[in-house]
C-alpha positions in Angstrom: 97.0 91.6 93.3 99.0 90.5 95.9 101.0 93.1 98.4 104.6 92.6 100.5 101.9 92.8 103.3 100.3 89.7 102.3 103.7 87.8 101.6 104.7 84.8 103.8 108.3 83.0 104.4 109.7 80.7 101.7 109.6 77.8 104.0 105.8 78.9 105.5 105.0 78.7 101.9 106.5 75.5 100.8 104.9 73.8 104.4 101.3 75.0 104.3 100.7 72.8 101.4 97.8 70.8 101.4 96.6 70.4 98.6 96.8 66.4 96.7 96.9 68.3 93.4 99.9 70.7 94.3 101.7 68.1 96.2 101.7 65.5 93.2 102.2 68.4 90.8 105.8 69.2 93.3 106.3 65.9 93.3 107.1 65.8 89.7 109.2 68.7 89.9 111.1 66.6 93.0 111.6 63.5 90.5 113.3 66.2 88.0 115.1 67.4 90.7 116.9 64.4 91.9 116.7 62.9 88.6 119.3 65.3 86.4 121.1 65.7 89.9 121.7 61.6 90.3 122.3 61.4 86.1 124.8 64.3 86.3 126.6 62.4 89.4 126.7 58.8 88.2 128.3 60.1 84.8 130.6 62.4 86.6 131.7 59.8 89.0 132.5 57.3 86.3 134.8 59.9 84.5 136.3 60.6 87.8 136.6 57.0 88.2 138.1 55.9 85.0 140.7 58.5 85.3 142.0 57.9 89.2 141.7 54.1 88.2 143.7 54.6 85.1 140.5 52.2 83.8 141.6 52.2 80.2 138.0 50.5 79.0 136.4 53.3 80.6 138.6 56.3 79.7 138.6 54.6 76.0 134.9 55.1 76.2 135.2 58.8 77.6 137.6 59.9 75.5 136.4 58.0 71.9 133.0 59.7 72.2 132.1 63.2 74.0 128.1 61.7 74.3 129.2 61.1 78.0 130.6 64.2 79.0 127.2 65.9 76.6 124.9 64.1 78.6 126.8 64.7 82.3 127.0 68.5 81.5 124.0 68.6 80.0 122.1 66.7 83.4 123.8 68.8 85.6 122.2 72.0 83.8 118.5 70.3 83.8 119.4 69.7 87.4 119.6 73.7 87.8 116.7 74.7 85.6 114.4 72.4 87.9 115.9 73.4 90.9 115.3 77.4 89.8 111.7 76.5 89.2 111.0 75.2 92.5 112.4 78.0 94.1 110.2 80.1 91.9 107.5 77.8 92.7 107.3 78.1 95.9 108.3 82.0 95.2 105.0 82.7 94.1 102.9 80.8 96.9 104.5 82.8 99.3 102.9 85.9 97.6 99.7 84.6 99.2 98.5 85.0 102.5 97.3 81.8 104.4 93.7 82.7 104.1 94.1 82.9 100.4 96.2 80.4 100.2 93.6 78.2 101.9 91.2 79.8 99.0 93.1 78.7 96.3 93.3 75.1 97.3 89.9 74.5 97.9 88.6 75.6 95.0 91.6 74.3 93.2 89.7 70.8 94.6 86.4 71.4 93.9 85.0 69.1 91.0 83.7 72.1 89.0 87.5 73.6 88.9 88.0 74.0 84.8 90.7 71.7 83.7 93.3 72.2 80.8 96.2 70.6 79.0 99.5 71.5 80.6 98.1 71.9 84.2 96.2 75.0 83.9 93.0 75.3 86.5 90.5 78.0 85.7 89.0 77.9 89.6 86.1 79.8 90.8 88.5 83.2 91.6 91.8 82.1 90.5 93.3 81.3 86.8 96.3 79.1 88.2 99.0 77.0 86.5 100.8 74.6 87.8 103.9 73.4 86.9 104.4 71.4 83.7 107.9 70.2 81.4 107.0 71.4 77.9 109.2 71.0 75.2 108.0 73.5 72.7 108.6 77.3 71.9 108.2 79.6 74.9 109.5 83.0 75.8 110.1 84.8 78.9 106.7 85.9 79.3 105.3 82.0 79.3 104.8 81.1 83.0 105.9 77.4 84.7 103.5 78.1 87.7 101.7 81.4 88.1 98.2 82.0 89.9 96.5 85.2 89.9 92.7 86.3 90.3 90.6 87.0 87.5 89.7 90.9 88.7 93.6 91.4 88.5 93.3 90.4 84.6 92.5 93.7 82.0 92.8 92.3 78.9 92.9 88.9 77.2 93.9 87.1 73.1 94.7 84.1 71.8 95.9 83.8 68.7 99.0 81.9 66.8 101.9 83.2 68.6 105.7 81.1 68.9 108.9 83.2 69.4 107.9 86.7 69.4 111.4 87.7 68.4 111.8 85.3 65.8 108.3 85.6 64.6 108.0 82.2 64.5 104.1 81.1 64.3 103.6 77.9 64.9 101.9 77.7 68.3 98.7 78.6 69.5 98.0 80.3 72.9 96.3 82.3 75.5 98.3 85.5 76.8 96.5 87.6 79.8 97.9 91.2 80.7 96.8 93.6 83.7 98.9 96.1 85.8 100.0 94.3 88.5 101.3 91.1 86.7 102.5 92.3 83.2 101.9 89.8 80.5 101.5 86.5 80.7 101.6 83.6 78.5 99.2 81.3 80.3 98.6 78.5 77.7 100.9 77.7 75.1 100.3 74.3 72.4 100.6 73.6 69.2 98.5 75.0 66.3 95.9 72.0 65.9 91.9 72.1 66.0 91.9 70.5 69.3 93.9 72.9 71.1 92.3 76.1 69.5 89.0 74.8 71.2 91.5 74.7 74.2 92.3 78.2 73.8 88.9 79.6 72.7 88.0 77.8 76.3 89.7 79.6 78.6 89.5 83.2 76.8 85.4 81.9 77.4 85.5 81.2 81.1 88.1 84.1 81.5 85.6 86.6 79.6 82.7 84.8 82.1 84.4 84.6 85.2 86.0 88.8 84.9 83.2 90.6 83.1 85.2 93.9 82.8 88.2 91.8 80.9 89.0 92.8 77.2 89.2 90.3 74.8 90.8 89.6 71.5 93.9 91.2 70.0 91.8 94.1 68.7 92.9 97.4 67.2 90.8 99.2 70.0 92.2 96.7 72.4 96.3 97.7 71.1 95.0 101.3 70.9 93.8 101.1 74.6 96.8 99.1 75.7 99.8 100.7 73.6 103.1 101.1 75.0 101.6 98.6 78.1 102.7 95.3 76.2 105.4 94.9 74.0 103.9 93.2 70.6 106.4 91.3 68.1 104.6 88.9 66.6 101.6 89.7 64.9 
């Protein structure tokens, strides 16, 4: 796992990037950006507007129907979220030193690099995922963008899992846990046959690529693991 040692500067980070994959990936996360920002403006500048210009067709439609001042509010907070995510994008390239930084993208390029539904690369060292807008249930352990090597990975499942609190079981996924990066909820779909070949996949080339991983949601894996991740769901 990554050290403090290894850690560059935010903006180091963010400039280093060379990669055509990453930058079109970050460039979807720009169009959110300035997206919900420019929605959230527009609609606030027309109820700011209507009311200095005493516009009565305008404040009529402001004031008959909250659907503008839902969708202004409601822009402005997408405009945050995205805005968060960057920040925690670029966050976690900067836990990477340029020479593996320089690691990452190359094999992130190579043609053999495993690819998966919502952006996640299984590369010749490095299980990375890339940012990707899902709608569906997630908790705090799902991760937007994440990279991390295999050796730093102790123990993988996937099984049907949805809000852990609310025990709601109506995804399927692929959770990784180790010491250094908790756990992790690294593919998240829902339950179909297509996308439990998806998750039977990765636990594969996981399993292949980290020999010494655990697999499966086991009761010798929970024995070995108890206490180490917090279980809700099953």
């Amino acid at each position: 796992m990554k050290t403090a040692g290894n850690q560059v500067s935010f903006f180091r980070a963010w400039g280093r990037i060379s990669s055509k994959i990453v930058k079109k990936n970050l460039s979807v996360l720009y169009l959110e950006i300035i997206g919900s920002f420019l929605i959230g403006a527009i609609l606030l500048g027309l109820i700011a507007y209507s009311i200095v210009t005493h516009n009565q067709v305008l404040i009529d439609i402001v004031s008959s129907s909250n659907f503008v001042i839902i969708i202004c509010i409601a822009a402005f907070c997408a405009f945050i979220r995205f805005f968060i995510e960057f920040i925690k994008y670029i966050g976690n390239l900067k836990n990477f030193s340029d020479f593996d930084y320089a690691i990452i993208e190359e094999e992130l390029d190579r043609m053999n690099t495993y690819k998966f539904p919502y952006n996640l690369y299984l590369t010749e060292n490095y299980i990375i995922k890339l940012h990707k807008m899902y709608s569906g249930a997630v908790s705090k352990e799902d991760v937007d963008t994440f990279m991390v090597k295999y050796t730093d990975v102790e123990w993988e499942y996937g099984d049907i899992i949805g809000f852990e609190s609310a025990k709601i079981k109506d995804n399927i996924g692929v959770a990784i846990y180790g010491k250094e990066i908790g756990k992790k909820v690294i593919f998240r779909a829902h339950n179909n046959d297509a996308n439990r070949k998806y998750a039977d996949q990765i636990i594969g080339v996981i399993a292949m690529k980290n020999p010494n991983v655990k697999v499966g949601y086991t009761e010798e894996n929970r024995i070995l693991f108890e206490g180490a991740v917090k279980q809700n769901y099953m």
